[in-house]
C-alpha positions, 0 to 999 in steps of 0.5 A, spaced: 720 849 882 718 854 888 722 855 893 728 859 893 735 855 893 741 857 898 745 855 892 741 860 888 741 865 892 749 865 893 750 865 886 746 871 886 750 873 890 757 871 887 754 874 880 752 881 883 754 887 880 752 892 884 746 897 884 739 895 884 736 889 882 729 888 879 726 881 881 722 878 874 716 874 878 712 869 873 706 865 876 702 859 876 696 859 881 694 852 884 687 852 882 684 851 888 685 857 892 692 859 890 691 866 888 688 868 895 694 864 898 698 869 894 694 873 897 694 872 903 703 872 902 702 879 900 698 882 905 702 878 911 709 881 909 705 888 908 709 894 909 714 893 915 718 887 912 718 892 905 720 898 908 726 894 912 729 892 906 727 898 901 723 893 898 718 895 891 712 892 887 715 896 880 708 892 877 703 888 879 699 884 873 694 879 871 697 875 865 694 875 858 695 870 853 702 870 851 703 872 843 709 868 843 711 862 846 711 855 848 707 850 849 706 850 857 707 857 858 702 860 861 703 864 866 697 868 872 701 873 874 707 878 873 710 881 878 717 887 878 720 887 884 725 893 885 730 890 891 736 896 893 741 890 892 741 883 891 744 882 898 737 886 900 734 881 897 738 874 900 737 879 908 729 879 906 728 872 905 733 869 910 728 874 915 725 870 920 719 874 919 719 873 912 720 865 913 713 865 917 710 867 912 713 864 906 709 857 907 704 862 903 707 862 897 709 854 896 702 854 897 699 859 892 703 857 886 704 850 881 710 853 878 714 860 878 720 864 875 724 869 879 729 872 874 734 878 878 733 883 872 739 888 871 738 896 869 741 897 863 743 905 860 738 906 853 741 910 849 739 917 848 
């Protein structure tokens, strides 16, 4: 799956502890032009739609082959994106700026996973 379902997004929601979430990407690139696709989806949201929705890439990857898993999960990328709250993530998708550019993204990938992480408190 690729894009983003509203049903998902108010699950999100619904399931919200409050605080911020830190969004998990995995990715799998079209091999026709789908890593400068993606590209190209990074650089047209660029700065101002980050900033407006306290938006940080916490990691940026090249994946490796994975040590332990199953068969069909190889994965070209892996993204950490750190979002103040879930409600900031839903406002940043539902923008009209970043839905211009979002094409970029279908485009780019055969498959993904975006999985909201929450912070837990390591022991001291």
């Amino acid at each position: 799956m690729i894009e983003i379902d509203e049903h998902a997004v108010d699950a999100l929601l619904t399931e919200d502890p409050g605080g911020p979430v830190v969004m998990l990407n995995l990715l799998r690139f079209r091999p026709d032009g789908g890593r400068e696709s993606y590209q190209r989806y990074a650089e047209a949201l660029g700065p101002a739609v980050n900033a407006r929705y306290g938006v940080r890439v916490e990691y940026l990857g090249d994946a490796g082959r994975a040590l332990v898993a199953e068969d069909g999960q190889a994965w070209d990328m892996v993204v950490l994106v750190r979002y103040p709250s879930r409600q900031a993530f839903a406002d940043m998708i539902g923008d009209p700026e970043y839905q211009a550019v979002s094409h970029f993204r279908s485009e780019a990938l055969v498959e993904s996973v975006l999985q909201p992480t929450t912070p837990v408190a390591l022991p001291a």
